[in-house]
C-alpha positions as CSV (number, residue, x, y, z in Angstrom):
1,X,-16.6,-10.3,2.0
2,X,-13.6,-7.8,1.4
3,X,-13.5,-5.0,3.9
4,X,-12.7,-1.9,1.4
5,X,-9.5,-0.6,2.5
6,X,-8.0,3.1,2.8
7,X,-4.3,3.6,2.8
8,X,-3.1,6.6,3.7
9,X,1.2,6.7,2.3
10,X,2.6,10.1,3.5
11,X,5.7,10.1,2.0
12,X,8.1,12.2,3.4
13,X,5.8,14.5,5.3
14,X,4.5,14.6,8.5
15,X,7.0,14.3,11.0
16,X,6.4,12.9,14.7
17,X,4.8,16.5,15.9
18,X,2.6,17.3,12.5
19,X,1.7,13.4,12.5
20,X,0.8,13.9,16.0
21,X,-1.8,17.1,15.5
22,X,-3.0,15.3,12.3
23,X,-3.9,12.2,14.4
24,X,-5.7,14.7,16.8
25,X,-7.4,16.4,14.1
26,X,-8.8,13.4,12.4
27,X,-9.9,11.4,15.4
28,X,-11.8,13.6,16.4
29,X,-14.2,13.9,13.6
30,X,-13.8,10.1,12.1
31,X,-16.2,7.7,14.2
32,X,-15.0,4.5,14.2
33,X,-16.4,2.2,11.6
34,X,-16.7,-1.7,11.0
35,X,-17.2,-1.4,7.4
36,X,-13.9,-0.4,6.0
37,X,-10.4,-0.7,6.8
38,X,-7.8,2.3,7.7
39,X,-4.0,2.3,7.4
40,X,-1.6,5.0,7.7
41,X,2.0,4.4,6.6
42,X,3.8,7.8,8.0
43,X,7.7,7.9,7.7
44,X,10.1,6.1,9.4
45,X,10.2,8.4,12.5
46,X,6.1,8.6,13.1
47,X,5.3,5.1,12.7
48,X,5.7,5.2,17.0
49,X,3.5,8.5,17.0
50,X,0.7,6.9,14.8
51,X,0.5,3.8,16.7
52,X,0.4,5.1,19.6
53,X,-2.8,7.4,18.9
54,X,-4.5,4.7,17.3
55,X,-4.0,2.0,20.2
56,X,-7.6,1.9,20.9
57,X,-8.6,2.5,17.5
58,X,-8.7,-1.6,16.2
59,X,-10.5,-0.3,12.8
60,X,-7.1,1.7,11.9
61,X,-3.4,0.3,11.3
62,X,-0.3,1.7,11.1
63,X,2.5,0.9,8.4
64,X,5.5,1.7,7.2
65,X,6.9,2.8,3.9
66,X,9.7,0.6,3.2
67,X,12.1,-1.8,5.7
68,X,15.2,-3.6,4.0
69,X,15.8,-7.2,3.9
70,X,18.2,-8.0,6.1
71,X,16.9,-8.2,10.1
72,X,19.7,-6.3,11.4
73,X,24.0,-5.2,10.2
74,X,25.9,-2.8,9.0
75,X,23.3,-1.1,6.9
76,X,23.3,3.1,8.0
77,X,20.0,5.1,7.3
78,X,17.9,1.8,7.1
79,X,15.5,0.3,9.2
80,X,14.5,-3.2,9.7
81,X,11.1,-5.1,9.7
82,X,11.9,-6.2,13.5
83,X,12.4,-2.5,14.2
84,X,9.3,-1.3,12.4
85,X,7.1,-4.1,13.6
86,X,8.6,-3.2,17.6
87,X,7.6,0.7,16.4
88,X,4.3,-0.1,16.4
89,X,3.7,-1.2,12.3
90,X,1.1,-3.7,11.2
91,X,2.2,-3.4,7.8
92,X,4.9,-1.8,5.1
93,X,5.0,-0.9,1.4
94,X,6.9,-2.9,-0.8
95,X,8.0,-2.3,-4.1
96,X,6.4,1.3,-4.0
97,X,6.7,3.0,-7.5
98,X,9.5,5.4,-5.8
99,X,11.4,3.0,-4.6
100,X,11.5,1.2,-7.6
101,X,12.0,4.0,-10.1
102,X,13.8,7.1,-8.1
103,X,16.0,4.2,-5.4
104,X,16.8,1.6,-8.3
105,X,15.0,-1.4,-6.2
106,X,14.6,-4.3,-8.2
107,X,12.6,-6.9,-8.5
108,X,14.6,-9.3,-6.7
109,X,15.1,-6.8,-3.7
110,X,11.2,-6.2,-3.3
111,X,10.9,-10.1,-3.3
112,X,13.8,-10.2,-0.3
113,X,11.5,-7.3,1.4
114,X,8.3,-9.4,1.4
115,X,10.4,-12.6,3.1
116,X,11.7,-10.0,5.5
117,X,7.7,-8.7,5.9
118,X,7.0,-12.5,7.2
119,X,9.8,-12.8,9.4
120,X,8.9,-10.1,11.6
121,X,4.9,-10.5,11.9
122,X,4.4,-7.8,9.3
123,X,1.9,-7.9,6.4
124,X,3.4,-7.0,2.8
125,X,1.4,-4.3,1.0
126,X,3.3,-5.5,-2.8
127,X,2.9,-2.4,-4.9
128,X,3.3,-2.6,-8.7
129,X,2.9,-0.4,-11.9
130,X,3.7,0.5,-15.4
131,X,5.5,3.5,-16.8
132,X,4.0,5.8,-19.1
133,X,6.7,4.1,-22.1
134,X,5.5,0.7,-21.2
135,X,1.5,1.7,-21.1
136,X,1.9,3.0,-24.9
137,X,3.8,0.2,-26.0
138,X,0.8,-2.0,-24.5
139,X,3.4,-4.0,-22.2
140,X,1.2,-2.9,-18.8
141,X,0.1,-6.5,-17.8
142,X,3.4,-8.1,-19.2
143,X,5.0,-5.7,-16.8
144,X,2.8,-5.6,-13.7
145,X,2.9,-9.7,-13.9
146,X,6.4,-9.6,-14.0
147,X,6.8,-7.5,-11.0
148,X,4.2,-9.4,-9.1
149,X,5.4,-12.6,-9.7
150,X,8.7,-11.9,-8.9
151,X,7.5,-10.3,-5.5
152,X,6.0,-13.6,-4.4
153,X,8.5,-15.8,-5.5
154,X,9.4,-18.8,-3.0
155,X,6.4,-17.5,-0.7
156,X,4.2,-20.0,0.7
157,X,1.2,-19.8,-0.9
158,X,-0.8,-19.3,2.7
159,X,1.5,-16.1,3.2
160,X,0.6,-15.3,0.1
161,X,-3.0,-15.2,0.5
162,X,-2.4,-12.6,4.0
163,X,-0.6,-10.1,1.1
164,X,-2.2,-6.9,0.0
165,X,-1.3,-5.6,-3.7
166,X,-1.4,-2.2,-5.0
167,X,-1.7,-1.6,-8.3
168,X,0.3,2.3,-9.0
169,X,0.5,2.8,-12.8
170,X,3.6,5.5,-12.4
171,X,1.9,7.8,-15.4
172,X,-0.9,8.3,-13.0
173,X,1.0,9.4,-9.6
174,X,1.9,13.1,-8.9
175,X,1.2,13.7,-12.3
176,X,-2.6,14.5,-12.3
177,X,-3.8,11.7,-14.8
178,X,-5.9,9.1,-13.4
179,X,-6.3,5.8,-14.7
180,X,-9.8,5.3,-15.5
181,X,-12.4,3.5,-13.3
182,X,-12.3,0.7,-16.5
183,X,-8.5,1.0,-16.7
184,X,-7.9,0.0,-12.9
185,X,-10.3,-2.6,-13.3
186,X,-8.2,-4.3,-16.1
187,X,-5.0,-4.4,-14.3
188,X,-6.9,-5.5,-11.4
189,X,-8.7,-8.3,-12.9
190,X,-5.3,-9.3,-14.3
191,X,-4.0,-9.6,-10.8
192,X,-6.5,-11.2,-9.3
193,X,-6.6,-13.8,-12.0
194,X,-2.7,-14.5,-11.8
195,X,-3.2,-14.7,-7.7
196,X,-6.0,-17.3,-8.7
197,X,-3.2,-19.3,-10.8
198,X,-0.6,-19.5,-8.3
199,X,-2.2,-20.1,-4.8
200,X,-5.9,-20.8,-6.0
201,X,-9.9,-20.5,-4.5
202,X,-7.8,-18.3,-1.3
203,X,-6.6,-15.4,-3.6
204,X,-10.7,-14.3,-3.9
205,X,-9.9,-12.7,-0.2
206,X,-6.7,-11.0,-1.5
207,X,-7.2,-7.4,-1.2
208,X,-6.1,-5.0,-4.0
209,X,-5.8,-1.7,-4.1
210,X,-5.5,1.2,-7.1
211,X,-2.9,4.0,-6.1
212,X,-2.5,7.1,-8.4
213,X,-3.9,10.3,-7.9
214,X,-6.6,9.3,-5.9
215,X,-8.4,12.6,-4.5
216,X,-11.9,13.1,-2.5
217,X,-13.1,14.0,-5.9
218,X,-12.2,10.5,-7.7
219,X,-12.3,7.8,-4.7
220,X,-15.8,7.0,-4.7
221,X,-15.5,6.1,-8.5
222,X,-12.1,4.0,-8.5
223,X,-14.2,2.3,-5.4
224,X,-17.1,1.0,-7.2
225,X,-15.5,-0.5,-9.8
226,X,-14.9,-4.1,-10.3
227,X,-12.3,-5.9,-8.5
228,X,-10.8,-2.8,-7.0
229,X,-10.8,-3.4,-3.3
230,X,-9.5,0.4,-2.0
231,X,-6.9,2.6,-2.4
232,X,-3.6,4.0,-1.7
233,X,-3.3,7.5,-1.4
234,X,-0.8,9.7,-1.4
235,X,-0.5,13.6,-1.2
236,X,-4.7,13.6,-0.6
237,X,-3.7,12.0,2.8
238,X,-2.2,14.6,3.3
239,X,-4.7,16.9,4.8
240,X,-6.9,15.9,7.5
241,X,-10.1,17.0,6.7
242,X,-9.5,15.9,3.0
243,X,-8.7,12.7,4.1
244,X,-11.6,12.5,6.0
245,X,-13.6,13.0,3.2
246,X,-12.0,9.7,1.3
247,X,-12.3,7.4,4.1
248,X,-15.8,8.3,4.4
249,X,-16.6,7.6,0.6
């Protein structure tokens, strides 16, 4: 059975000394719990912070939001996945619906990200979504396929089956809107069912998550409906006490 997961993606918020008092703040009111699943994927420069307070907290993870492909070079203002993995990360974003749509990422790049993932010991979180044009001209799944095909491409199928998906439609994120319960559970379904096609019977433990305005008013919903598997949040995260609110749903 799928643990439900909570994913907590800060953005660019929280640096090492407000990660550290959220840390503080939240540990100190959520109990640990073998039911559900808790990553945090602060910036670049908290991942060491997070990890750190959560040492001897093996129900919580800490990720990061984005690593590039190659292991090391010539590359100024990025950071590898043997850097974040020595930081402390478990896990990192890939294809995120900012890096694809504000940094130009392509498809191609987010597939060189996963490989890189797998190199260093890290586990891909593979994020994918329509925009609002594609969603009216009914191309969601044509898209969201195309994206996660493309993000698994030339991955064994076993590495495959250790993956985490998220599905963002990019309508739904800092805008307000909310995909419905029904609407997640669509895309999902779709996932799932392509998974199924390329690695078979071990995609059924393939978790996948719904990211888009998820709130402490909304989670419990998105939660209970069919093939959604948890959720990545962003500016709800933000706030300890809110967050602690989700996690508990």
């Amino acid at each position: 059975m799928k643990l439900p997961i909570f994913a907590a993606n800060w953005k660019m918020h929280h640096g090492p000394s407000d990660a550290r008092a959220f840390m503080k703040s939240f540990l100190a009111h959520y109990r640990r719990q073998q039911d559900r699943k808790v990553l945090f994927f602060p910036n670049a420069l908290s991942v060491t912070t997070v990890s750190e307070l959560l040492r001897d907290r093996p129900d919580m993870e800490t990720g990061i939001q984005n690593i590039h492909w190659e292991d090391k070079g010539a590359f100024t203002g990025e950071n590898s996945a043997p850097m974040a993995r020595d930081s402390g990360a478990t896990h990192v974003l890939v294809g995120h619906s900012e890096r694809r749509h504000v940094f130009h990422e392509t498809d191609v790049e987010s597939n060189l990200k996963v490989k890189a993932a797998f190199r260093a010991g890290l586990t891909p979180v593979l994020c994918v979504g329509e925009l609002l044009a594609e969603r009216d001209a009914g191309d969601t799944e044509r898209v969201v396929l195309r994206q996660l095909l493309a993000g698994i491409s030339e991955v064994e199928e076993g590495q495959v089956a250790s993956m985490m998906f998220a599905y963002e439609p990019v309508w739904a994120i800092g805008t307000g809107r909310t995909a419905t319960p029904q609407d997640a559970s669509t895309v999902h379904s779709a996932i799932a069912a392509a998974l199924k096609t390329a690695i078979g019977e071990r995609a059924a433990g393939i978790p996948i998550l719904y990211g888009g305005s998820v709130n402490r008013g909304n989670a419990t919903t998105l939660l209970a409906a069919p093939d959604v598997d948890g959720v990545l949040v962003g500016g709800a995260s933000l706030d300890a006490d809110g967050w602690n609110a989700i996690v508990c749903a």
